[in-house]
C-alpha positions as CSV (number, residue, x, y, z in Angstrom):
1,X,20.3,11.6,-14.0
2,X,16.5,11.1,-13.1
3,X,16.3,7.5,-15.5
4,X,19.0,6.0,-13.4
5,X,17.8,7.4,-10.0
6,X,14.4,5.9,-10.6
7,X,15.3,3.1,-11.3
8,X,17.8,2.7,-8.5
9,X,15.3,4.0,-5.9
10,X,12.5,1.5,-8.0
11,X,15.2,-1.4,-7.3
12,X,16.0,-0.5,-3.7
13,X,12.0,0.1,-2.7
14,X,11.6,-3.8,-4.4
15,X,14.2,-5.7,-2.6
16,X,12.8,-3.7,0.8
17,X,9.5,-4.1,0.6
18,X,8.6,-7.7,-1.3
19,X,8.9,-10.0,1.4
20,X,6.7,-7.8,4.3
21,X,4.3,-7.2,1.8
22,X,3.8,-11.4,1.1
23,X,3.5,-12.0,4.8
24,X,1.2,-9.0,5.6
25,X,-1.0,-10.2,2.8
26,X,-1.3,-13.4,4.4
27,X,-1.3,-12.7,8.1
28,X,-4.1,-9.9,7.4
29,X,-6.2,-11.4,5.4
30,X,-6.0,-15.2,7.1
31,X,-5.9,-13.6,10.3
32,X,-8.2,-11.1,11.6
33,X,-9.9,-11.0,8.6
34,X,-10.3,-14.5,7.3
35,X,-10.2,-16.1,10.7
36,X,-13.5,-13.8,12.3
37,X,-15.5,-13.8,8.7
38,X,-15.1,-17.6,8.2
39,X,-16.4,-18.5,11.5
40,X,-19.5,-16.4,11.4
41,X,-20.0,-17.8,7.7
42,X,-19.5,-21.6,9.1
43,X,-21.6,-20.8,12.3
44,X,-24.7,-19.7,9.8
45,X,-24.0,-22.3,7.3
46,X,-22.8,-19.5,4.5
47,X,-19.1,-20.5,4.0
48,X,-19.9,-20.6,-0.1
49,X,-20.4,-16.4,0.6
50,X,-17.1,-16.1,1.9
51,X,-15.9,-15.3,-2.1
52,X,-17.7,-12.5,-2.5
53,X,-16.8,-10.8,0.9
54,X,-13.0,-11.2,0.2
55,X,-13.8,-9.0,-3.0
56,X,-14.3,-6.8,-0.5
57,X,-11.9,-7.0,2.4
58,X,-8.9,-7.7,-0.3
59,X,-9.6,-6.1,-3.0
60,X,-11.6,-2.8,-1.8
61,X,-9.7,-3.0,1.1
62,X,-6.6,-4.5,2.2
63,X,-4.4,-5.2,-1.1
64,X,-3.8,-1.6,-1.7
65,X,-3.8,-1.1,2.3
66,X,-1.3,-2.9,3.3
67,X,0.7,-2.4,0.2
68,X,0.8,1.4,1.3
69,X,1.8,0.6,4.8
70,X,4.6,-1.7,4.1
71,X,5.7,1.3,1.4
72,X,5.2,3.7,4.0
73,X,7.3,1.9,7.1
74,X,9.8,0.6,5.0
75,X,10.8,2.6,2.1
76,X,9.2,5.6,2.9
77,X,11.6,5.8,5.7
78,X,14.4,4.7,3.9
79,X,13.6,7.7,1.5
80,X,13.2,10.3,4.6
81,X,16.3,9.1,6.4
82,X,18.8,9.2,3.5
83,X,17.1,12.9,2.6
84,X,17.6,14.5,6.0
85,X,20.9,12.7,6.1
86,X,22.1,14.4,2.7
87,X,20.4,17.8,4.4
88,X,22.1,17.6,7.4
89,X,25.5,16.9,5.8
90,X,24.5,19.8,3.4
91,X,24.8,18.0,-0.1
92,X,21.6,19.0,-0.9
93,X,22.9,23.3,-0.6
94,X,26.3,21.7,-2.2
95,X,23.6,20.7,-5.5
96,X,22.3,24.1,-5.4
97,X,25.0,26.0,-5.2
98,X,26.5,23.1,-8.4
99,X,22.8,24.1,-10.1
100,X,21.4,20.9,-10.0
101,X,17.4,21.4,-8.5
102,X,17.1,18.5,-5.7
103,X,13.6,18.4,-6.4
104,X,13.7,17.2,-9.8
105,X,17.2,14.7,-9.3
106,X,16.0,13.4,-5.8
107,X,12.7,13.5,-5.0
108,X,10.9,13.4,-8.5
109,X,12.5,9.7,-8.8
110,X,11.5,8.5,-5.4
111,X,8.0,10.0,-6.6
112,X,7.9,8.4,-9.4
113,X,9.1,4.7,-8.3
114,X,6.7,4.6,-5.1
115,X,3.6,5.3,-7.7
116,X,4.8,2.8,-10.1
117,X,6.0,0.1,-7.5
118,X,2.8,0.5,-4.9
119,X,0.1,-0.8,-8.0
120,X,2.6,-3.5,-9.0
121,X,2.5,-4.6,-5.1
122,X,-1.0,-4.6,-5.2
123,X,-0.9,-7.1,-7.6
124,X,0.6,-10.0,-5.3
125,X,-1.4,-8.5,-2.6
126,X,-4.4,-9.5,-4.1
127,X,-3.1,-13.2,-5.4
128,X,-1.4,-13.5,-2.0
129,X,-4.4,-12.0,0.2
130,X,-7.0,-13.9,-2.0
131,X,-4.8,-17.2,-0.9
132,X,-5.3,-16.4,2.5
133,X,-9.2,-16.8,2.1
134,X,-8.7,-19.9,-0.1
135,X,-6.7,-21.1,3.8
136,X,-9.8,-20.2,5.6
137,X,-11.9,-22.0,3.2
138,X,-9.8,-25.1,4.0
139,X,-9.4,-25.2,7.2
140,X,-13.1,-24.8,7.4
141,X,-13.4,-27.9,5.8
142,X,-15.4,-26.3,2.7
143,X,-15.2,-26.2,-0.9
144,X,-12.2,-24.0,-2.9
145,X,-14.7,-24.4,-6.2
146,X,-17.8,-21.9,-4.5
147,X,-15.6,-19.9,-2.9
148,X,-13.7,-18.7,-6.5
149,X,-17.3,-19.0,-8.3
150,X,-18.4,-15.7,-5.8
151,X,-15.3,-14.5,-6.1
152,X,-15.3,-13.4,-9.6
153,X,-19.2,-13.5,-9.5
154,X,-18.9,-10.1,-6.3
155,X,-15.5,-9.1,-8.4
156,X,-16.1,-6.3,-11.1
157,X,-14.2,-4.1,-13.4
158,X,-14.7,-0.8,-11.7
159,X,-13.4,-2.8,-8.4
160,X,-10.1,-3.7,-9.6
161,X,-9.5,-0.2,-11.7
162,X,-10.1,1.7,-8.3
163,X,-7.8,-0.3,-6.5
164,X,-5.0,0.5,-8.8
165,X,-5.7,4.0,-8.7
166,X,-6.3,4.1,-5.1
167,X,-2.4,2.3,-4.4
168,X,-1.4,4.8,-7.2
169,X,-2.6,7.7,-4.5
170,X,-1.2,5.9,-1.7
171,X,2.3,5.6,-3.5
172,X,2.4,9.1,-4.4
173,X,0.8,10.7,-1.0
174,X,3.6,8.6,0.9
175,X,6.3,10.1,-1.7
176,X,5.5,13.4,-0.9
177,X,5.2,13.2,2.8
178,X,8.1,11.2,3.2
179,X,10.1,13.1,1.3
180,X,9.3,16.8,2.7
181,X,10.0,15.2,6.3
182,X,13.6,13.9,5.1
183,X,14.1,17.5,3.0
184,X,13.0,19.9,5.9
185,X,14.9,18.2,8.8
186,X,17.1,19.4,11.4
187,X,19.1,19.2,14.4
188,X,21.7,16.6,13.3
189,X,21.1,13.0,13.4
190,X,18.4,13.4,16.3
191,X,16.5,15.7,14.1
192,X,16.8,12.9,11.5
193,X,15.3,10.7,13.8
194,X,12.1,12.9,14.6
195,X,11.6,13.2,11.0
196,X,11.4,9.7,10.1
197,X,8.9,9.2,13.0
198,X,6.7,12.2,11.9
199,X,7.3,11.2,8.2
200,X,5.8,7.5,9.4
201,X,2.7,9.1,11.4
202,X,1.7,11.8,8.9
203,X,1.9,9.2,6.2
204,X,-0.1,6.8,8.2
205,X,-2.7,9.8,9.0
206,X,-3.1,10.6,5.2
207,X,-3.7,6.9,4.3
208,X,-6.8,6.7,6.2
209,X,-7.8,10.0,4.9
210,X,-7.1,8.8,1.9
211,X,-8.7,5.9,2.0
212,X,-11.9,7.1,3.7
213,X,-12.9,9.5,1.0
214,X,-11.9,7.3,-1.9
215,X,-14.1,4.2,-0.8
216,X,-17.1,6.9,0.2
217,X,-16.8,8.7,-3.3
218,X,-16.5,5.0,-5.4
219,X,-19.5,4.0,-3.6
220,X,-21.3,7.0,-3.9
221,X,-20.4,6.9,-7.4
222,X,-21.1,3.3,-8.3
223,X,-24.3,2.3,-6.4
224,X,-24.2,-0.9,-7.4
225,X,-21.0,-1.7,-5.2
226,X,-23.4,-1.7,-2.7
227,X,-25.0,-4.8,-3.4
228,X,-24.1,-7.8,-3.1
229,X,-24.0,-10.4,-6.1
């Protein structure tokens, strides 16, 4: 039963979370991102730098980021409401009692699909968040050509490996928070409610965690992240 489950809650976690995950890419990285660094660039006359710095904001950064947060506000909630609905209506006892483990048929598939689905998001992030600085080149009436040669000039291997491991963490940290919000709720559908909103805060809280010592230990790690090319 877990093959079909993960790929049902794979399926479901895709058609929820493709299209937010398109626009945030865009509106974060054109917008207070792109917007701010390209007019600094154009005001010192650097606009050929802004490749490398997009290496940065979207691939360091924000393609993982906002992968996570659309994971964790839209299926992540899905997967916390339909648990603590299930616990409240007491299917999950009505499994035990049947000798099926709800851990391994219900929440090792949502697991599963949110660590396999948030690096496959990142993907488009980073083609759709890398577009957005290919807009701010335009409409700063510069070059596409220099900003893609200090693109892949700033981009390196060790960048683009930690960004799929760091979604990977994201994707399974959400899993686990959402899930132990939906499976530990209580008090009918209010208490379904309150868990949903917890299960979006905590997640949100061990993001940034998250994301804080990851970036430190990579650059503390790999020096030479540090400069720039």
């Amino acid at each position: 039963r877990q093959g079909p489950e993960l790929v049902d809650q794979f399926l479901f976690a895709l058609r929820l979370g493709w299209f937010p995950m398109i626009v945030g890419s865009l509106a974060f990285t054109y917008g207070p991102a792109g917007i701010e660094v390209g007019d600094f660039l154009q005001l010192v006359g650097a606009m050929d730098r802004l490749g490398s710095l997009f290496v940065i904001i979207v691939m360091r950064e924000l393609a993982p980021l906002i992968c996570a947060i659309v994971m964790a506000g839209v299926a992540g909630t899905a997967m916390t409401a339909d648990l603590g609905a299930r616990k409240i209506r007491e299917e999950l006892d009505a499994l035990m009692v049947l000798g099926v483990d709800p851990i391994k048929s219900l929440v090792v598939p949502r697991f599963l699909s949110l660590m396999l689905l948030t690096p496959l998001f990142t993907i488009y992030a980073l083609l759709f968040g890398t577009l957005g600085g290919v807009l701010v080149t335009v409409s700063n009436g510069a070059q596409v050509g220099p900003f893609f040669t200090d693109f892949f000039a700033q981009a390196s291997t060790v960048e683009f490996q930690a960004m799929f491991i760091k979604a990977t963490l994201y994707g399974g940290v959400i899993a686990i928070v959402c899930c132990y919000m939906g499976l530990t709720a209580s008090g009918g559908a209010e208490g379904v409610g309150r868990a949903v909103n917890r299960a979006v805060v905590l997640a949100f809280i061990a993001l940034g965690s998250i994301d804080y010592v990851f970036t430190q230990t990579l650059l503390a790690t790999h020096p030479a992240l540090n400069t720039p090319r």
